[in-house]
C-alpha positions as CSV (number, residue, x, y, z in Angstrom):
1,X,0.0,0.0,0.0
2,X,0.9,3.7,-0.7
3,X,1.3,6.4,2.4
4,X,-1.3,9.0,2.0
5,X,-0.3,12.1,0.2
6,X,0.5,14.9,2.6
7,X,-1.8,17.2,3.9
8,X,-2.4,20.1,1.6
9,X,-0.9,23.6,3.7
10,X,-2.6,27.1,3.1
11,X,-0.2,29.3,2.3
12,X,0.3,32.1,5.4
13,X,-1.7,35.5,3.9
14,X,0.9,38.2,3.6
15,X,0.9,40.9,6.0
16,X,-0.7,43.7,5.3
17,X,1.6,47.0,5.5
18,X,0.3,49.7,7.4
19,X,-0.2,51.7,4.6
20,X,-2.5,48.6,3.2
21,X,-4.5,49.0,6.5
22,X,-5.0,52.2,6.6
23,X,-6.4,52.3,3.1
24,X,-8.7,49.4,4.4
25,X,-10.1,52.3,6.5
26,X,-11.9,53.6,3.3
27,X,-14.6,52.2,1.1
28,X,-12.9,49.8,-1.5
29,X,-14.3,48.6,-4.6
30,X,-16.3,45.3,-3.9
31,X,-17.4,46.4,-1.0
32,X,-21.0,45.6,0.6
33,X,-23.3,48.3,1.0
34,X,-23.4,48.1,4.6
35,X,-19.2,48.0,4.9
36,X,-19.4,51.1,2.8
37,X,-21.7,52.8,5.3
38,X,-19.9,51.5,8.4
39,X,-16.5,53.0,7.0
40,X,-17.9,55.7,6.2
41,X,-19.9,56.8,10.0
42,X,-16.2,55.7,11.2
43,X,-14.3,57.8,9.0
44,X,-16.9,60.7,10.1
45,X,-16.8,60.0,13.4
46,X,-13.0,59.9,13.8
47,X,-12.8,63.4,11.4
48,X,-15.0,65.2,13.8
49,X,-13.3,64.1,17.1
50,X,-9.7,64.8,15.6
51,X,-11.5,68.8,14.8
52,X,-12.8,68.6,18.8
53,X,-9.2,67.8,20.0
54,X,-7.7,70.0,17.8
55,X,-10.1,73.1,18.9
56,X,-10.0,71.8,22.5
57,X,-5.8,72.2,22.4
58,X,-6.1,75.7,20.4
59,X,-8.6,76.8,23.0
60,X,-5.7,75.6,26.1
61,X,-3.4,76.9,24.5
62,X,-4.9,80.1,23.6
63,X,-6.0,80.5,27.5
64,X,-2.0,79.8,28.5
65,X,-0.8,82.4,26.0
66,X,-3.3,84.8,27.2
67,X,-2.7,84.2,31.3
68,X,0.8,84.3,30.2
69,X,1.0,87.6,28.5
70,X,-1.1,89.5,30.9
71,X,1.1,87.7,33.6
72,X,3.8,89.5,32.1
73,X,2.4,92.7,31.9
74,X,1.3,92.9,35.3
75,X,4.4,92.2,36.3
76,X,5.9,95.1,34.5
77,X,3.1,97.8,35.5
78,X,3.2,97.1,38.8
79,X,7.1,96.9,39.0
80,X,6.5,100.8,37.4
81,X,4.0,101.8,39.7
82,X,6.4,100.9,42.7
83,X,8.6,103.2,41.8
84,X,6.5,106.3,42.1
85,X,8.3,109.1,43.0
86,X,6.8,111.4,46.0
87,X,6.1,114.2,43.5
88,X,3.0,112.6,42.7
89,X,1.5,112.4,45.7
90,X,3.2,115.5,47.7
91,X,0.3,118.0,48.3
92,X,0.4,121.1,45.8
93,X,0.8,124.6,47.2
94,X,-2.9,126.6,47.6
95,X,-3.2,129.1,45.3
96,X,-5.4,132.3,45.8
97,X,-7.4,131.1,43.0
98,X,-9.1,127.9,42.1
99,X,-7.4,126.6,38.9
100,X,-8.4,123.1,36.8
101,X,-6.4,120.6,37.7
102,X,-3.6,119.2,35.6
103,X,-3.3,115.7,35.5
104,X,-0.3,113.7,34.4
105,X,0.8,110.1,33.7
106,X,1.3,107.2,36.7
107,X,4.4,105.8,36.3
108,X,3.3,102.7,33.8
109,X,1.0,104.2,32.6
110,X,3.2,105.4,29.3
111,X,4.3,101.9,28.7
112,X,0.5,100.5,28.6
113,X,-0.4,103.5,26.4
114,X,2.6,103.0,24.2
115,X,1.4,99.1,23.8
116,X,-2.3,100.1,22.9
117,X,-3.7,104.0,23.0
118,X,-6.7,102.3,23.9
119,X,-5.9,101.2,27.5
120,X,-7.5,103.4,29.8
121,X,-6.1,102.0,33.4
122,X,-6.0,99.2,35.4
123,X,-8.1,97.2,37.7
124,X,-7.5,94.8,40.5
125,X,-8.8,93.3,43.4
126,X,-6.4,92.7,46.3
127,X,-6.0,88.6,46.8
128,X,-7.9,87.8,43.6
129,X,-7.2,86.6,40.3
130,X,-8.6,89.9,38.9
131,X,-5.5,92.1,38.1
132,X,-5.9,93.6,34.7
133,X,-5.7,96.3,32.1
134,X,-9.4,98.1,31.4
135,X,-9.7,98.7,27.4
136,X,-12.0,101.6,26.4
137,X,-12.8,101.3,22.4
138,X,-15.2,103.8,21.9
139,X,-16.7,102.8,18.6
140,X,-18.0,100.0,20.2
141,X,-21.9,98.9,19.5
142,X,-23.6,97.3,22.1
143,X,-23.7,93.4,20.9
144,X,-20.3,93.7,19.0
145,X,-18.2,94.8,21.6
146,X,-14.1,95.4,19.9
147,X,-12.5,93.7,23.0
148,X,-14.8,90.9,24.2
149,X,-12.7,88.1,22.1
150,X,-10.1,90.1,21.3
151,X,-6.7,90.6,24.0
152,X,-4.9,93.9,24.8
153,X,-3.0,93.7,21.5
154,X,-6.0,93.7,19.6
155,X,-5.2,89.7,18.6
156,X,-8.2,87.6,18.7
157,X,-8.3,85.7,21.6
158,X,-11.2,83.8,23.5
159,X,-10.7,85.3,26.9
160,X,-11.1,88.4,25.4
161,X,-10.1,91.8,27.7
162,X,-11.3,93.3,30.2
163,X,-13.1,96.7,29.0
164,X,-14.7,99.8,30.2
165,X,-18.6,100.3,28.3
166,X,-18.0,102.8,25.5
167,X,-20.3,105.2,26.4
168,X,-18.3,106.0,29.4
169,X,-16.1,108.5,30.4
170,X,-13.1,107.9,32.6
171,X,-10.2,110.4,33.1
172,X,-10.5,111.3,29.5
173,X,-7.4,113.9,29.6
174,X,-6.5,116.0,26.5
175,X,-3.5,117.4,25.1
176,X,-2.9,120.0,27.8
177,X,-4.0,117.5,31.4
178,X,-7.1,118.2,32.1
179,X,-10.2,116.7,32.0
180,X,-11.8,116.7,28.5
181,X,-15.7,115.8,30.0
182,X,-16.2,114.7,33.5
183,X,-16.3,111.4,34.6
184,X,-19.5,109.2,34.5
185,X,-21.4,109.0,37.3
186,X,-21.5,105.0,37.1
187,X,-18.4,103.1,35.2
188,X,-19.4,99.8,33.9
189,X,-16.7,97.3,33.1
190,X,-16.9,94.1,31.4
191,X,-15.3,90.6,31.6
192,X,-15.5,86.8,31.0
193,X,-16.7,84.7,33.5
194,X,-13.4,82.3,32.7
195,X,-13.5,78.3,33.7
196,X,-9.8,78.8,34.9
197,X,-10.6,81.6,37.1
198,X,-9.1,84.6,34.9
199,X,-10.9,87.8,34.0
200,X,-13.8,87.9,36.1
201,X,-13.9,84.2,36.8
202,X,-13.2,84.8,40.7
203,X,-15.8,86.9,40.7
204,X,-18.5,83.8,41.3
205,X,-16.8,83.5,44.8
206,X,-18.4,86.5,46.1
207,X,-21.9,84.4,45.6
208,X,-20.3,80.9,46.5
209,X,-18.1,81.7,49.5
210,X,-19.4,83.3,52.6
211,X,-15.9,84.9,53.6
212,X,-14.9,86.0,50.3
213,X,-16.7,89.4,50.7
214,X,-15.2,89.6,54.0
215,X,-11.6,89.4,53.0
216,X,-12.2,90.9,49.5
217,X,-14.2,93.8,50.4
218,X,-12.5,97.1,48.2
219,X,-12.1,97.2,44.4
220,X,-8.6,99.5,43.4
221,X,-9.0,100.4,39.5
222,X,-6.6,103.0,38.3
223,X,-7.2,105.3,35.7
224,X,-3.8,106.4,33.4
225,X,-3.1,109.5,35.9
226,X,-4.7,109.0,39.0
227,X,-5.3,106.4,41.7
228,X,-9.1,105.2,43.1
229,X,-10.3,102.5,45.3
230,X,-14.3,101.2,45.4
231,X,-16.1,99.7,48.3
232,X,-18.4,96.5,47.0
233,X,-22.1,97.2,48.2
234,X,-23.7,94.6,46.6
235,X,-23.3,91.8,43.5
236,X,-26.6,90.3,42.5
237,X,-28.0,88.3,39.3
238,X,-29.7,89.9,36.3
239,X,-31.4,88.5,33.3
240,X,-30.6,91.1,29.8
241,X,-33.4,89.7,28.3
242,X,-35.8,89.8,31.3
243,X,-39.5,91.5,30.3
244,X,-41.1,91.1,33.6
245,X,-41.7,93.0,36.5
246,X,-38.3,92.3,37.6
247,X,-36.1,93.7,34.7
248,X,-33.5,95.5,35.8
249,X,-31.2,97.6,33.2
250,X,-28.2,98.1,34.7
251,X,-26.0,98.4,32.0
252,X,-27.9,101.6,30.4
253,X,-27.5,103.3,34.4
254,X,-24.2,105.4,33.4
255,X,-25.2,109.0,34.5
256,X,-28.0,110.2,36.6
257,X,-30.3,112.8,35.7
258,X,-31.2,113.4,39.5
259,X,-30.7,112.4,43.1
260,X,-34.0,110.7,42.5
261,X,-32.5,108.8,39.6
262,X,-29.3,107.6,41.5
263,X,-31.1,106.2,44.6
264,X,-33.7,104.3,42.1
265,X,-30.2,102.9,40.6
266,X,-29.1,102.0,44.4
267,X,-32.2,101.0,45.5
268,X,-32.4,98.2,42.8
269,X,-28.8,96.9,43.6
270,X,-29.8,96.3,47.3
271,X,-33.0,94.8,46.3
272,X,-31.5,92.4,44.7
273,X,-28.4,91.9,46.7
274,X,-27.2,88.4,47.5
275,X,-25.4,89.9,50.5
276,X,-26.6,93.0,52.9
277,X,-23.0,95.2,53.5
278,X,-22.9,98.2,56.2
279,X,-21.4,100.5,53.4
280,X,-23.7,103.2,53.1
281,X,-24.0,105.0,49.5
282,X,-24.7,108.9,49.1
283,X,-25.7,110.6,46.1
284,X,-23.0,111.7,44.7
285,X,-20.6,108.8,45.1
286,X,-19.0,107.3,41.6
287,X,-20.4,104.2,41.0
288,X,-18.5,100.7,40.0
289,X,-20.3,98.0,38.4
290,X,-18.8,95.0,37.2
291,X,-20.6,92.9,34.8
292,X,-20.2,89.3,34.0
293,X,-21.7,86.3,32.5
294,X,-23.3,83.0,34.9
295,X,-24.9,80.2,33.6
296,X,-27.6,79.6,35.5
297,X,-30.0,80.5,32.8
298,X,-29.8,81.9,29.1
299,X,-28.6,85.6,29.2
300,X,-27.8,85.3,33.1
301,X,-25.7,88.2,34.6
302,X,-23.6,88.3,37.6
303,X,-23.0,92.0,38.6
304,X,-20.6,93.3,41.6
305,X,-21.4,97.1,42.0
306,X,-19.1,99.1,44.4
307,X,-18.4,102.9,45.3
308,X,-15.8,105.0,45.6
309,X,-13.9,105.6,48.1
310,X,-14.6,109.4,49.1
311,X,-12.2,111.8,50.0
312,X,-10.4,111.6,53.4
313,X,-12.3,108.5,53.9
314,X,-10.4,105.3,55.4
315,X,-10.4,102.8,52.7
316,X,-11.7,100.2,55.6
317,X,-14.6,98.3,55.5
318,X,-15.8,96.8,58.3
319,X,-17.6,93.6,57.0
320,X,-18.5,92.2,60.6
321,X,-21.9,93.5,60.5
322,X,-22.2,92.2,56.5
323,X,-25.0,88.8,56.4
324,X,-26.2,87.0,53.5
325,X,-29.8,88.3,52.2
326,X,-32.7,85.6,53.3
327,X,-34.8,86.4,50.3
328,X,-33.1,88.8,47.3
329,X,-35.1,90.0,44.2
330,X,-34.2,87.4,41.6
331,X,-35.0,87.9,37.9
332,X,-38.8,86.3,37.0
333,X,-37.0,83.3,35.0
334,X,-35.4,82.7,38.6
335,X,-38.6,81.6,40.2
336,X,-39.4,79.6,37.1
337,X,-36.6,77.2,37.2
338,X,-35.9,77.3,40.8
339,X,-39.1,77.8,43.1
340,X,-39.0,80.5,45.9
341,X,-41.1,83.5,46.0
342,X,-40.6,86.9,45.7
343,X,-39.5,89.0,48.7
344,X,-43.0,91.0,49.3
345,X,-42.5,94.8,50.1
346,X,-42.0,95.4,53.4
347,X,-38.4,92.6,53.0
348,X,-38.0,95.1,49.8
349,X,-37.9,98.1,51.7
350,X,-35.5,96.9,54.5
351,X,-32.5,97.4,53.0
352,X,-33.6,100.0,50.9
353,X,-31.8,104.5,51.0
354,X,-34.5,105.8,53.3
């Protein structure tokens, strides 16, 4: 008898190259109908992710660049402003006469006006992340604001800057020092509420941490020639679309008509005010208001409204007798996604200028 032939042995496939597998990836010819649609939701499906990482580093890296750069120029103004000489702040002889005052540069200031005409001072709040130049671009329209995504050298940028409304004045000084028009009655300054805590992203604290107000009480914001500091009365939340008995333009409160006007203005802030402070405001104080975004609802607002410090006045506050308000004035849309009830008029009228 004969042995049986050998098995027959498939020969091993070749191994595909990885340029072979990738093209594997796509639709081939020969191809089912349903592997062409598989490949093809893959190939979608990995295109889009590979866009979300890319824009996801861009937007990280854009953030760094940004901290980075304002980092630096922080360093540098303040570094300046240290070295102000005593002739600045060395009382000026009394003349006979009453004469317009003459203002002139802080030492700094030239180096942030040589890097963009359009800075208009600085703003900071002692122990907080908020230490910044204030841009004023006055052809701004209201919805297409120059510097809300773009940075202090005019390069577009996501954190944006923080800026002074346009229809505000602020030591507007001419060719010769002095005042061109006098200085609004309320300054409003915007800012991103940022994820890493830059711009006005600390300013959420005020709301979220009982002591913050306490050991954050004063605002300082610097003008290009002079020197201010704001005590914080109230922060609240606003809705810019609100309709209802409860809308409350703040933005459009720059200067005030009347003493009536101002306390209506005043009135509203401690209405709404998530915490009652002891500082008292008079008609005639400057206003600060600081405007923000919060996401509790579509078009939320988070607003921080201070005033100034007046003359010969300690810059002190004493926040001992401050308390977080049992029942603020929230915007309508408020009650509608969270519940509560409005705070009925007498509560109103507690806190309220009598």
């Amino acid at each position: 008898k004969s042995p049986p032939p050998p098995p027959r042995v498939s020969p091993k496939p070749k191994k595909k190259t990885f340029g072979q597998k990738m093209l594997d990836l796509f639709p081939q010819r020969g191809d089912s109908g349903g592997e062409v649609v598989r490949k093809s939701i893959f190939l979608f499906s990995a295109a889009v992710f590979l866009v979300c990482v890319v824009l996801i580093v861009l937007y990280f890296v854009d953030i760094f660049r940004a901290d980075k750069m304002y980092d630096d120029i922080g360093s540098a103004y303040h570094a300046n402003f240290a070295t102000q000489t005593t002739e600045l702040t060395q009382p000026q002889p009394e003349s006979e006469e009453p004469t317009e005052k003459i203002y002139t540069l802080l030492p700094g200031a030239a180096d942030l006006l040589a890097m963009n005409s359009e800075i208009n001072g600085w703003i900071s709040i002692p122990g907080t992340k908020v230490d910044y130049p204030v841009l004023h671009h006055l052809d701004d329209e209201p919805g297409n604001e120059y510097y809300l995504y773009r940075n202090v050298q005019k390069e577009d940028s996501k954190p944006g800057s923080i800026f002074l409304d346009y229809r505000c004045s602020f030591d507007d000084v001419g060719e010769d020092g002095t005042l061109q028009m006098p200085n609004s009655d309320n300054l409003i300054i915007y800012g991103h509420n940022m994820r890493d805590l830059s711009m006005f992203g600390t300013l959420k604290y005020y709301r979220t941490d009982e002591n913050y107000y306490d050991e954050h009480p004063l605002i300082s914001l610097n003008s290009n020639y002079e020197t201010y500091q704001y005590k914080i009365f109230g922060y609240f939340i606003a809705d810019a679309e609100d309709t209802t008995d409860t809308r409350f333009d703040y933005w459009n409160a720059i200067d005030f008509a009347d003493e009536t006007e101002f306390y209506n203005y005043v009135n509203e802030v401690k209405r709404r005010t998530l915490r009652i402070t002891n500082v008292d405001v008079k008609y005639g104080d400057q206003l600060l208001t600081l405007s923000t975004c919060t996401y509790e609802f579509k078009d939320a607002r988070y607003v921080v409204v201070a005033r100034k410090v007046r003359k010969g006045e300690s810059a002190d506050v004493d926040t001992s007798q401050a308390s977080m308000n049992p029942n603020p004035l929230y915007p309508d849309v408020w009650y509608q996604l969270f519940g509560g009830t409005k705070p009925d008029e007498a509560q109103l009228k507690a806190n309220l200028h009598s």
